[in-house]
N, CA, C and O atoms as CSV, one atom per row, in Angstrom:
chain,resi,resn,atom,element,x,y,z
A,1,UNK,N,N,5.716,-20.388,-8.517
A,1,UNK,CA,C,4.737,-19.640,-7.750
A,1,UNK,C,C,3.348,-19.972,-8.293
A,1,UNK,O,O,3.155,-20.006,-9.508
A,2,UNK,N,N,2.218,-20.258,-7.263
A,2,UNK,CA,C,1.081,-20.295,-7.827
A,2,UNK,C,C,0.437,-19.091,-8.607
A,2,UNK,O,O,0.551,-17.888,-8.369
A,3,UNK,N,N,-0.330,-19.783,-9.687
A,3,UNK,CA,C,-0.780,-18.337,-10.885
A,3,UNK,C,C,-1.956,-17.512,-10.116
A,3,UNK,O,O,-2.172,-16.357,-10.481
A,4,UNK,N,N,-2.611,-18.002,-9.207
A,4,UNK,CA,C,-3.118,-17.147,-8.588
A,4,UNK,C,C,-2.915,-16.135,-7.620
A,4,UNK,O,O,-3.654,-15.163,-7.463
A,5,UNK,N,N,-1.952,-16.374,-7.012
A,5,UNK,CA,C,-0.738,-15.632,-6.461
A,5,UNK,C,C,0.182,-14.279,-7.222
A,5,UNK,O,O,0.318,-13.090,-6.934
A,6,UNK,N,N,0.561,-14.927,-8.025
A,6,UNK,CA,C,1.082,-14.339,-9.044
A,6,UNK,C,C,0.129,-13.222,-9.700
A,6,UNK,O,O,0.475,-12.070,-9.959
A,7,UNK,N,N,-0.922,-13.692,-9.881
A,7,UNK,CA,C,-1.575,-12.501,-10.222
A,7,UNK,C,C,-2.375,-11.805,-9.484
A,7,UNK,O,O,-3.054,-10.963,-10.072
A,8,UNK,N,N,-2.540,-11.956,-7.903
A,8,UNK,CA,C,-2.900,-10.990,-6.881
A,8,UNK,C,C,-1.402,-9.830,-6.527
A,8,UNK,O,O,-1.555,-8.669,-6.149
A,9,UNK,N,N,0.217,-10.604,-6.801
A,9,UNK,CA,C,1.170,-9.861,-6.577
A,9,UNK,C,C,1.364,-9.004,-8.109
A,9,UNK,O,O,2.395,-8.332,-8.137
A,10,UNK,N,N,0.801,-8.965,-8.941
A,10,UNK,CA,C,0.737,-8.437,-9.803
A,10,UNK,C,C,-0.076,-7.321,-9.991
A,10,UNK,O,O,0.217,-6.509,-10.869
A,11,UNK,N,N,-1.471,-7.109,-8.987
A,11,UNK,CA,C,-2.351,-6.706,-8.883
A,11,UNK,C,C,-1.683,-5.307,-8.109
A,11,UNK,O,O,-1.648,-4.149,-8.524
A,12,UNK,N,N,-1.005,-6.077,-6.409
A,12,UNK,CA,C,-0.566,-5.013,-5.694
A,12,UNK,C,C,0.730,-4.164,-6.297
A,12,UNK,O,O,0.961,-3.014,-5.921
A,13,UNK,N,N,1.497,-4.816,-7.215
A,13,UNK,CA,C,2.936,-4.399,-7.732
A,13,UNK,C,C,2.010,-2.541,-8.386
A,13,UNK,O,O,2.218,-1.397,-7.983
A,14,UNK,N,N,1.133,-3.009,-9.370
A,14,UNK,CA,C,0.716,-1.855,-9.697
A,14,UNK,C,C,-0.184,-0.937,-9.061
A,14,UNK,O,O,0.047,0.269,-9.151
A,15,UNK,N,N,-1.279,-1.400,-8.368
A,15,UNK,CA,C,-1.100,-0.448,-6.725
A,15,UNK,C,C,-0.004,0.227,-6.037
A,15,UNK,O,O,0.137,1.418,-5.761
A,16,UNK,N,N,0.726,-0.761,-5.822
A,16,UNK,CA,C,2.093,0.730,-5.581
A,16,UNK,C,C,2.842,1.225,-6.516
A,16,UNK,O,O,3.828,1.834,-6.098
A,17,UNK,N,N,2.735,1.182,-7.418
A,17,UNK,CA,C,2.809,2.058,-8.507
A,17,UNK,C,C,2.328,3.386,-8.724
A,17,UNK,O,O,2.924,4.385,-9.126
A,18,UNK,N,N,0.521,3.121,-8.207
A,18,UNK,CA,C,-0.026,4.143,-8.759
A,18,UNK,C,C,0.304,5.153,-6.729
A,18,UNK,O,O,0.507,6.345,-6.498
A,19,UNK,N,N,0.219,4.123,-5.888
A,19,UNK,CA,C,0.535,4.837,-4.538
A,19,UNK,C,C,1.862,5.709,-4.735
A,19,UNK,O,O,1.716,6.819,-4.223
A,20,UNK,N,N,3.343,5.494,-5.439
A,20,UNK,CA,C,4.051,5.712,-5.223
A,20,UNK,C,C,4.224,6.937,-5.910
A,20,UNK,O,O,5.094,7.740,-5.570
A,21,UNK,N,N,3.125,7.213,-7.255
A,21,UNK,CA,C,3.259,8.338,-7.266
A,21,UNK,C,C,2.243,9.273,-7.010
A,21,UNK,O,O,2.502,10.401,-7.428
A,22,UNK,N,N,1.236,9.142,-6.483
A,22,UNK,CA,C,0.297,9.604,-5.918
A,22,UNK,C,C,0.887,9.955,-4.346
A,22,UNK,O,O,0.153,10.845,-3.916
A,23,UNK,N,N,1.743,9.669,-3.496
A,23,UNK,CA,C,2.359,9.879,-2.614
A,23,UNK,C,C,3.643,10.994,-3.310
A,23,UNK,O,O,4.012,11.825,-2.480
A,24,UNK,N,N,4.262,11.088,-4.536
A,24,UNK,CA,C,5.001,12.130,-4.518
A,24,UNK,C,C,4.139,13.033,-5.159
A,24,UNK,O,O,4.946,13.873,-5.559
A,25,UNK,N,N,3.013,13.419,-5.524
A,25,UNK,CA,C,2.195,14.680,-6.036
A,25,UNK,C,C,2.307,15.055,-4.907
A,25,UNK,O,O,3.158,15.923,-4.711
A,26,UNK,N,N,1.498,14.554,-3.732
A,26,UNK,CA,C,1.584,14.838,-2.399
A,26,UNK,C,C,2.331,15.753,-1.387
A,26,UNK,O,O,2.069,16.722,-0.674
A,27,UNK,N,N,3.702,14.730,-1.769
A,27,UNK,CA,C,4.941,15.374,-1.324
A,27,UNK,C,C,5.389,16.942,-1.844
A,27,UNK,O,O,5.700,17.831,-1.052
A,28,UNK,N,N,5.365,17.078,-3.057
A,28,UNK,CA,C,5.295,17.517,-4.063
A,28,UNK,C,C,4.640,19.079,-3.687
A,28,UNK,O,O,5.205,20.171,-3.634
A,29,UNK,N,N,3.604,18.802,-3.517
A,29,UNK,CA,C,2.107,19.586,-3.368
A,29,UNK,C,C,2.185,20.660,-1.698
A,29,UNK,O,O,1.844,21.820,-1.469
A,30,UNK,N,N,2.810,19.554,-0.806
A,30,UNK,CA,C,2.721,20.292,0.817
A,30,UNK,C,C,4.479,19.424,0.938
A,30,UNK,O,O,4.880,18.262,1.008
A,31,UNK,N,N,5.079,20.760,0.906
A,31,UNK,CA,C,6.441,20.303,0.900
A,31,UNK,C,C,6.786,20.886,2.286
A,31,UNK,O,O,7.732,20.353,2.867
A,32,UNK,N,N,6.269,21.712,2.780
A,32,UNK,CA,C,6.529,22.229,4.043
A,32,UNK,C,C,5.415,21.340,5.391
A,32,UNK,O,O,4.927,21.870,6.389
A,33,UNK,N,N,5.267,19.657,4.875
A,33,UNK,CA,C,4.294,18.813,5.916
A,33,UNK,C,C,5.245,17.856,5.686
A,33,UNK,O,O,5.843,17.753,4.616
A,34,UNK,N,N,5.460,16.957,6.898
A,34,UNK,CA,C,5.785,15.197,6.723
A,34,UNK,C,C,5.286,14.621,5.040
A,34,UNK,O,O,4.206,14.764,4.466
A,35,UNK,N,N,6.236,14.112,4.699
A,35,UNK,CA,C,6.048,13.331,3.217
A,35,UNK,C,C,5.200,12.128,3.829
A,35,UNK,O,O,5.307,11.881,5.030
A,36,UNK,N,N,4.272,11.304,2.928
A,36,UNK,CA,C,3.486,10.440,3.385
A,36,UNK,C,C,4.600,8.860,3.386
A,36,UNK,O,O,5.172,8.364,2.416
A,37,UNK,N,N,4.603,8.419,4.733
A,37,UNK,CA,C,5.435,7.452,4.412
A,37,UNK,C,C,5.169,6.370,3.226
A,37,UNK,O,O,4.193,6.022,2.561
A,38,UNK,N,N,7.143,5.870,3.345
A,38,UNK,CA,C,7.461,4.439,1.812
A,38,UNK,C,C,6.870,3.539,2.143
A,38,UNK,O,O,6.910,3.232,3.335
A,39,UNK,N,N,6.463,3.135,1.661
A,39,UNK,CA,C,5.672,1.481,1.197
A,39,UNK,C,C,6.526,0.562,0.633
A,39,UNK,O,O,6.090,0.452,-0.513
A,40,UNK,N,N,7.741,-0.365,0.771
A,40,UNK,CA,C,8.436,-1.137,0.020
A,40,UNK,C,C,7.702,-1.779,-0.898
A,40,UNK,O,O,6.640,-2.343,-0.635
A,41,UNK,N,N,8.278,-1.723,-2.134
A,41,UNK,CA,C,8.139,-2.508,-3.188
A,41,UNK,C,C,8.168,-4.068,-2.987
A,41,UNK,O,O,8.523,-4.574,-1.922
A,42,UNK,N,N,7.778,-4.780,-4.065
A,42,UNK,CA,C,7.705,-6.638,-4.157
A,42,UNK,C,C,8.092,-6.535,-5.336
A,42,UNK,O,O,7.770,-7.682,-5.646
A,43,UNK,N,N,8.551,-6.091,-6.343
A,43,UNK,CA,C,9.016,-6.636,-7.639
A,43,UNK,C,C,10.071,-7.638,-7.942
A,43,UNK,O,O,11.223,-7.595,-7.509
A,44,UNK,N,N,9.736,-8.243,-8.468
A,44,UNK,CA,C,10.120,-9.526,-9.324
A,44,UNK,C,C,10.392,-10.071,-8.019
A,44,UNK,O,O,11.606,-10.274,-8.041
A,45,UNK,N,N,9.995,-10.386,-7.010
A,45,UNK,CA,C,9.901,-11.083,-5.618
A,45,UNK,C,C,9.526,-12.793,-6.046
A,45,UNK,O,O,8.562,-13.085,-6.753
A,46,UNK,N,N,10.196,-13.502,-5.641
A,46,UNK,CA,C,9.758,-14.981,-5.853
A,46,UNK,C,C,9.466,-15.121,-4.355
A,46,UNK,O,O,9.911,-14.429,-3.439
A,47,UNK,N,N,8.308,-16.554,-4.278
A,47,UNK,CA,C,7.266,-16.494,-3.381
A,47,UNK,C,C,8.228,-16.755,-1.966
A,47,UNK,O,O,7.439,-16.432,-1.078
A,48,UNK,N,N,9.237,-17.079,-1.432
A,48,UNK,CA,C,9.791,-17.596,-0.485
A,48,UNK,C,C,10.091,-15.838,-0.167
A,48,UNK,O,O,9.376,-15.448,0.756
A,49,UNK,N,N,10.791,-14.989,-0.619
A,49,UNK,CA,C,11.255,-13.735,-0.579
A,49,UNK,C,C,9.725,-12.973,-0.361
A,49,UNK,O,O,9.694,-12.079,0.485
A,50,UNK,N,N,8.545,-13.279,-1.049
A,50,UNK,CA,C,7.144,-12.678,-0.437
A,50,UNK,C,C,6.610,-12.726,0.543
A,50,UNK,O,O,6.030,-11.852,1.187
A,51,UNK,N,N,6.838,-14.177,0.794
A,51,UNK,CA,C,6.642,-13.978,2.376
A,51,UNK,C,C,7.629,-13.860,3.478
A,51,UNK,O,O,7.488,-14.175,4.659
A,52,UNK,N,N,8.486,-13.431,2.971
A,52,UNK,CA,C,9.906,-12.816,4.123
A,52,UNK,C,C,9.647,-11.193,4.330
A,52,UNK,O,O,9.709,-10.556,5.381
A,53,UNK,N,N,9.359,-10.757,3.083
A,53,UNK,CA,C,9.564,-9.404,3.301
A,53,UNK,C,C,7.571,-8.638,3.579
A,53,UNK,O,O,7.171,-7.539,3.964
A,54,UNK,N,N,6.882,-9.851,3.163
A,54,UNK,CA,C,5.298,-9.135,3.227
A,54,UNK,C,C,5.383,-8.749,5.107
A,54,UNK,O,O,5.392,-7.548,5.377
A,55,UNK,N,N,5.416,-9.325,5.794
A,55,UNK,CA,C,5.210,-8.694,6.948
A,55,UNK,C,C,5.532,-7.315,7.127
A,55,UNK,O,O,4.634,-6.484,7.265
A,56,UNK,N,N,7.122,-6.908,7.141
A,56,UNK,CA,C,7.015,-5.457,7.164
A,56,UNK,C,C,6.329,-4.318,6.361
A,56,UNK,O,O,5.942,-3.227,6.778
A,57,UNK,N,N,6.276,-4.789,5.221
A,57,UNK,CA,C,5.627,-4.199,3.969
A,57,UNK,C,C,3.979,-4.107,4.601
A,57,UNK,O,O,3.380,-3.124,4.164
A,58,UNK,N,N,3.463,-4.665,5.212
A,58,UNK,CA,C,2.531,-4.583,6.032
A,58,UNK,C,C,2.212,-3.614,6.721
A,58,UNK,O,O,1.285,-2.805,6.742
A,59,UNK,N,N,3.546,-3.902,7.555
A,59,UNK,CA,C,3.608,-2.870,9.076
A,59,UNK,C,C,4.004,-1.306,8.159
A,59,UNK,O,O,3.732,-0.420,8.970
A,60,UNK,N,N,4.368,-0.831,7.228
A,60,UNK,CA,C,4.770,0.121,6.253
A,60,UNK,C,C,3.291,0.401,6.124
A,60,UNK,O,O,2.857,1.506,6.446
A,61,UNK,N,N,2.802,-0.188,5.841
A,61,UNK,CA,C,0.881,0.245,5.366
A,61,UNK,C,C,0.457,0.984,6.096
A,61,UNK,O,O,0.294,2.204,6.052
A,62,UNK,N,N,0.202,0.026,7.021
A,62,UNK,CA,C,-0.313,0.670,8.574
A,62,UNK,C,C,0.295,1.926,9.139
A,62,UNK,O,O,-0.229,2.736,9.903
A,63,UNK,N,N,1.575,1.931,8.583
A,63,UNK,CA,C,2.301,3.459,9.036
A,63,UNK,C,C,1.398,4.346,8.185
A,63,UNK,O,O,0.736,5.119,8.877
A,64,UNK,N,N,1.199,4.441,6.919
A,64,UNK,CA,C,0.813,5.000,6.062
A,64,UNK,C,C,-0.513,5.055,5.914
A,64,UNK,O,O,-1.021,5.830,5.104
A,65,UNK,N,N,-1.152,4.325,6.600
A,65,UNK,CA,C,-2.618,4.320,6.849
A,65,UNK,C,C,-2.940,5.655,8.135
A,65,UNK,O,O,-3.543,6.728,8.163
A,66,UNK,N,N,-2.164,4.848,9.050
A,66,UNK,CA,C,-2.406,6.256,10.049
A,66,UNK,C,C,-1.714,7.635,9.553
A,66,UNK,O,O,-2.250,8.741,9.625
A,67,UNK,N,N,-0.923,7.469,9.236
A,67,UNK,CA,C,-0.479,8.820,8.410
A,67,UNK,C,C,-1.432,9.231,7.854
A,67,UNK,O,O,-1.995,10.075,8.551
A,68,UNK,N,N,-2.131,8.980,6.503
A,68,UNK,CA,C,-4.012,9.944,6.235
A,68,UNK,C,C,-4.425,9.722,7.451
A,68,UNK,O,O,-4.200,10.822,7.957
A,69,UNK,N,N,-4.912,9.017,8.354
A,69,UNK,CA,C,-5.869,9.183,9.512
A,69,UNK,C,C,-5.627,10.434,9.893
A,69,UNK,O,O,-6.210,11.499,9.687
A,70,UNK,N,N,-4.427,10.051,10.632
A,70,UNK,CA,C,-3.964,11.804,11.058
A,70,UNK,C,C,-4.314,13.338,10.040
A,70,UNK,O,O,-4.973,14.350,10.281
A,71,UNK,N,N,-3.628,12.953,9.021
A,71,UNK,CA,C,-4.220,14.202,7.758
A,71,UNK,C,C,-5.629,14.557,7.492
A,71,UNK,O,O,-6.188,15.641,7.322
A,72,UNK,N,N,-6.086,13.203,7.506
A,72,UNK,CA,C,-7.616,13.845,7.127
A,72,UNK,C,C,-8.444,14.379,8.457
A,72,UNK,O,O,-9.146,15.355,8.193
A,73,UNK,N,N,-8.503,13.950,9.789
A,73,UNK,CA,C,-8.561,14.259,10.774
A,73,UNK,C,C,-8.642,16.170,10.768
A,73,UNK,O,O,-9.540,16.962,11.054
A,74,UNK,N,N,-7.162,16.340,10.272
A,74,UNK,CA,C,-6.367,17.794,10.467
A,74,UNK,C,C,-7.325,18.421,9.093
A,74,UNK,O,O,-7.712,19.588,9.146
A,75,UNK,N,N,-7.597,17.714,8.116
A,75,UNK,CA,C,-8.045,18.487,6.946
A,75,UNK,C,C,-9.756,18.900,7.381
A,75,UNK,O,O,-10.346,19.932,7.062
A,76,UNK,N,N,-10.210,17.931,8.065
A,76,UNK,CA,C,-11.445,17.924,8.086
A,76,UNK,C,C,-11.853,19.571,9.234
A,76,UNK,O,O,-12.880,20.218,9.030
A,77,UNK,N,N,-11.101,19.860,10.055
A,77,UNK,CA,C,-11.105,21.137,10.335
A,77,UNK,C,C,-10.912,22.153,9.591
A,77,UNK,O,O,-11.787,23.016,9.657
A,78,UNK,N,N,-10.076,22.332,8.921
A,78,UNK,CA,C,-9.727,23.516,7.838
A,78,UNK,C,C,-11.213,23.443,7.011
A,78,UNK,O,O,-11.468,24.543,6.520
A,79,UNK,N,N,-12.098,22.573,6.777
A,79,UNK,CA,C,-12.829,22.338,5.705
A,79,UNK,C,C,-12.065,22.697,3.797
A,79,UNK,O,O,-12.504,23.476,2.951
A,80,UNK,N,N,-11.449,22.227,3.758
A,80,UNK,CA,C,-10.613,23.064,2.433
A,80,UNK,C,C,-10.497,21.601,1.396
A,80,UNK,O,O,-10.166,20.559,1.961
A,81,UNK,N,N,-10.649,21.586,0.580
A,81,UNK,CA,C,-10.373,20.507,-0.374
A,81,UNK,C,C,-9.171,20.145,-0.681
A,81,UNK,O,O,-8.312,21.008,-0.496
A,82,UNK,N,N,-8.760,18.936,-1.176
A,82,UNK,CA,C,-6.908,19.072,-1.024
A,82,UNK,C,C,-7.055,17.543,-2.038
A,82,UNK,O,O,-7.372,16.430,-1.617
A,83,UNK,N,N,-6.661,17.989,-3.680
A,83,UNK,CA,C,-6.989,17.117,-4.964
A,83,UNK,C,C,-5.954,16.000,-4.460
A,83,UNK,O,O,-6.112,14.784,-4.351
A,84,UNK,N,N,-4.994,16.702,-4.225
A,84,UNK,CA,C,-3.256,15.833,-3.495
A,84,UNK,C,C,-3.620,14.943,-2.717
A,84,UNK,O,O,-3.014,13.893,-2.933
A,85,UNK,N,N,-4.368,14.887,-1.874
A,85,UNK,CA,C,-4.597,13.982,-0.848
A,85,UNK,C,C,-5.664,13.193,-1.115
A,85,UNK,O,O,-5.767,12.076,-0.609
A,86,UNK,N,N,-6.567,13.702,-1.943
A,86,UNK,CA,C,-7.591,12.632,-2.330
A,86,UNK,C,C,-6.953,11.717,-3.030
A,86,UNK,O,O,-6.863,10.539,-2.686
A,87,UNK,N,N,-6.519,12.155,-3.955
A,87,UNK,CA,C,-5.971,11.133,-4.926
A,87,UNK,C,C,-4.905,10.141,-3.754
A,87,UNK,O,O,-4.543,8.967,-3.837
A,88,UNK,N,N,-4.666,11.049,-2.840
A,88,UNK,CA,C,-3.217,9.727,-2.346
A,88,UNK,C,C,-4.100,9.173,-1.449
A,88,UNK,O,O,-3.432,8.270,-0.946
A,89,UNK,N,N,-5.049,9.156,-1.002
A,89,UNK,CA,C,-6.168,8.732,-0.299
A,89,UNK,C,C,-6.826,7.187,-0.701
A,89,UNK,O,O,-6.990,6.041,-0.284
A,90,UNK,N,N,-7.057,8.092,-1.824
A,90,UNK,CA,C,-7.516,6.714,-3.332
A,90,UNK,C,C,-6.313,5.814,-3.538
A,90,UNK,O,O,-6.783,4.688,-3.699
A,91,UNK,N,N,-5.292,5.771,-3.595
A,91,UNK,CA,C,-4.457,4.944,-4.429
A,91,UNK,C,C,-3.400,3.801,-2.655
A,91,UNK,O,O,-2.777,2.751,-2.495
A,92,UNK,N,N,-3.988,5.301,-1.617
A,92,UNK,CA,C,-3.684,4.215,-0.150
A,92,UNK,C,C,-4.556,2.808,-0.244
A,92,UNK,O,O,-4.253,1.622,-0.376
A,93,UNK,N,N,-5.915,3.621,-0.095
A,93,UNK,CA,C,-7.186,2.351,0.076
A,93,UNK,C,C,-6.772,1.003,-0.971
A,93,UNK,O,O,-6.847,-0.200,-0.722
A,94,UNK,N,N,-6.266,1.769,-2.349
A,94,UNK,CA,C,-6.213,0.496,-3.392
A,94,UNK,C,C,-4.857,-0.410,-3.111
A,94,UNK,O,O,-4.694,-1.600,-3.383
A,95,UNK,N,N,-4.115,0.327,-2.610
A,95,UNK,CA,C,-3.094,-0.859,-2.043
A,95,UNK,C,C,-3.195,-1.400,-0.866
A,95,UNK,O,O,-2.344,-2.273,-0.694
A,96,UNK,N,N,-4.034,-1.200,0.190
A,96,UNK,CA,C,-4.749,-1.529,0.852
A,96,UNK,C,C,-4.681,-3.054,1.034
A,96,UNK,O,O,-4.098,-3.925,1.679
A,97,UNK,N,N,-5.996,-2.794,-0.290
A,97,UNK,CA,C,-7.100,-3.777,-0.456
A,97,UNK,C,C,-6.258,-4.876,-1.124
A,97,UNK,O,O,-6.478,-6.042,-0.798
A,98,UNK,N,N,-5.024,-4.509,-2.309
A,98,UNK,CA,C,-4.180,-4.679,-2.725
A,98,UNK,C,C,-3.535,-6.244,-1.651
A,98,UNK,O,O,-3.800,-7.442,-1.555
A,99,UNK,N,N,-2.686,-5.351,-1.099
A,99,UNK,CA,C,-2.227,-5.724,0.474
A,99,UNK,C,C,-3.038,-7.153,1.257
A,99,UNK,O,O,-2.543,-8.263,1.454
A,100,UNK,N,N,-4.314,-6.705,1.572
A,100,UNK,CA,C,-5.289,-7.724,1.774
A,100,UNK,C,C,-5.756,-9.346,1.066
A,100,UNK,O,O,-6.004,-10.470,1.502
A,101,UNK,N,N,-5.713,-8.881,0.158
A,101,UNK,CA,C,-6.199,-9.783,-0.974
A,101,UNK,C,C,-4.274,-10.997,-1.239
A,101,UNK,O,O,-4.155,-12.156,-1.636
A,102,UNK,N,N,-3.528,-10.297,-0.930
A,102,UNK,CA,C,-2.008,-10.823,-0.901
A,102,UNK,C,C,-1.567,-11.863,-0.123
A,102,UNK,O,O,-0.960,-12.909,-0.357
A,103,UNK,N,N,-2.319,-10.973,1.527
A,103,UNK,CA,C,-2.225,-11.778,2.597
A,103,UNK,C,C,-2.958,-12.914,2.415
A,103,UNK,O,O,-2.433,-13.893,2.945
A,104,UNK,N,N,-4.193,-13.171,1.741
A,104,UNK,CA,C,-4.972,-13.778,2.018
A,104,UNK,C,C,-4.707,-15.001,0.871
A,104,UNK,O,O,-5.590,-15.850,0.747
A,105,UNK,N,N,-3.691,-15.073,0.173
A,105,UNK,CA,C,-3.644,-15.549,-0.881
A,105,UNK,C,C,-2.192,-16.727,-0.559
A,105,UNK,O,O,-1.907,-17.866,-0.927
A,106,UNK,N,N,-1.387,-15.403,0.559
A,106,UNK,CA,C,-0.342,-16.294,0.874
A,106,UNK,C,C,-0.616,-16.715,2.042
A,106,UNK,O,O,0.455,-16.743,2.647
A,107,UNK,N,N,-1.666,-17.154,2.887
A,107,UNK,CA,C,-2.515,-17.551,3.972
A,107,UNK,C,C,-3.336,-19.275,3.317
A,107,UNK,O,O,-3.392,-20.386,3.843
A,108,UNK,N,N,-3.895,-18.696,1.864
A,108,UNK,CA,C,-4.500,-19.742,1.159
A,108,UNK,C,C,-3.131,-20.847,0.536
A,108,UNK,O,O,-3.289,-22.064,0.436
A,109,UNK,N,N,-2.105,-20.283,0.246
A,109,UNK,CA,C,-1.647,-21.242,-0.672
A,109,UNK,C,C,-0.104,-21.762,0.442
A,109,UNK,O,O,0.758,-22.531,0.016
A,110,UNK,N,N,-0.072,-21.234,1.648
A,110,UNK,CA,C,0.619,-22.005,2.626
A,110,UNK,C,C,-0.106,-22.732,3.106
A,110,UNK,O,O,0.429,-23.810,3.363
A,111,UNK,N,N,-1.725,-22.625,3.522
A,111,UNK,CA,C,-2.260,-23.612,4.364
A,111,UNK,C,C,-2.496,-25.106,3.234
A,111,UNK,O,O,-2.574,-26.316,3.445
A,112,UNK,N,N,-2.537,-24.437,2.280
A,112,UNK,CA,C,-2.420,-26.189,0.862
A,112,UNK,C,C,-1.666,-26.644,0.754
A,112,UNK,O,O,-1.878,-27.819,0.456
A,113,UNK,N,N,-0.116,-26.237,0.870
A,113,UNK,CA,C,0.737,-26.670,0.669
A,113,UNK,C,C,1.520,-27.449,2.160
A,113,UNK,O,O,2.511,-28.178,2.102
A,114,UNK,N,N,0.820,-27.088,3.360
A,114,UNK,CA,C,1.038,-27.970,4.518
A,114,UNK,C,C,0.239,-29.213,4.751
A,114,UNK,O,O,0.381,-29.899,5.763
A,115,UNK,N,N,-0.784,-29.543,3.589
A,115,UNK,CA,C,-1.109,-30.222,3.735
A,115,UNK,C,C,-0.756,-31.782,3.272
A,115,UNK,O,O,-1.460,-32.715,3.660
C-alpha cells in the first residue's frame, strides 16, 4: 500500500474511533431517540479490500450526516444545549473530512497507477 495512503487510512481509522464513541455517549445520553447511525470500520484493510468496501462506508456517512442535519434542525428549536451532540457533531465533521481526504487519496493513487 502506498505510505501516503496508509497514513490518510490511519488518520480516518482513528476518526472513527473517536466517532464511535462519541456516537455511544450519544446513544447513551437520549436513549429514548434513534441511535446515530454505524459507520463501518477499515481496520487492518489492505488497499484492494479499501476500495471494495470505501463506497458503502461512504454511503454510511451520508446516512449519518443527515442524521445530525435532522437533529440539529430539531435542536435548534428547543434552543437547549446538548454537550452529547456537540461532541458527536465534532467527531462526525472529523471523519468527514477524514472520509474526504481517503477518497481523494484512493482517486490519486488509482489514477498513477493506470498509468
Amino acid at each position: 500500500m502506498d505510505a501516503r495512503l496508509e497514513q490518510v487510512l490511519t488518520a480516518f481509522v482513528a476518526a472513527h474511533g473517536q466517532y464511535t464513541l462519541a456516537r455511544l455517549e450519544f446513544a447513551l445520553h437520549h436513549a429514548a431517540k434513534p441511535a446515530p447511525p454505524v459507520v463501518a470500520s477499515l481496520y487492518e484493510s489492505c488497499e484492494r479490500d479499501l476500495r471494495t468496501l470505501f463506497p458503502a462506508i461512504e454511503m454510511q456517512l451520508e446516512t449519518a450526516l443527515a442524521f445530525a442535519g435532522r437533529y440539529e434542525r430539531g435542536r435548534r428549536r428547543r434552543r437547549r444545549p446538548d454537550p452529547q451532540f456537540r461532541l458527536y457533531s465534532q467527531s462526525l465533521r472529523e471523519l468527514d473530512r477524514s472520509a474526504r481526504a481517503l477518497r481523494w487519496m484512493l482517486t490519486i493513487t488509482e489514477s498513477h497507477y493506470d498509468l
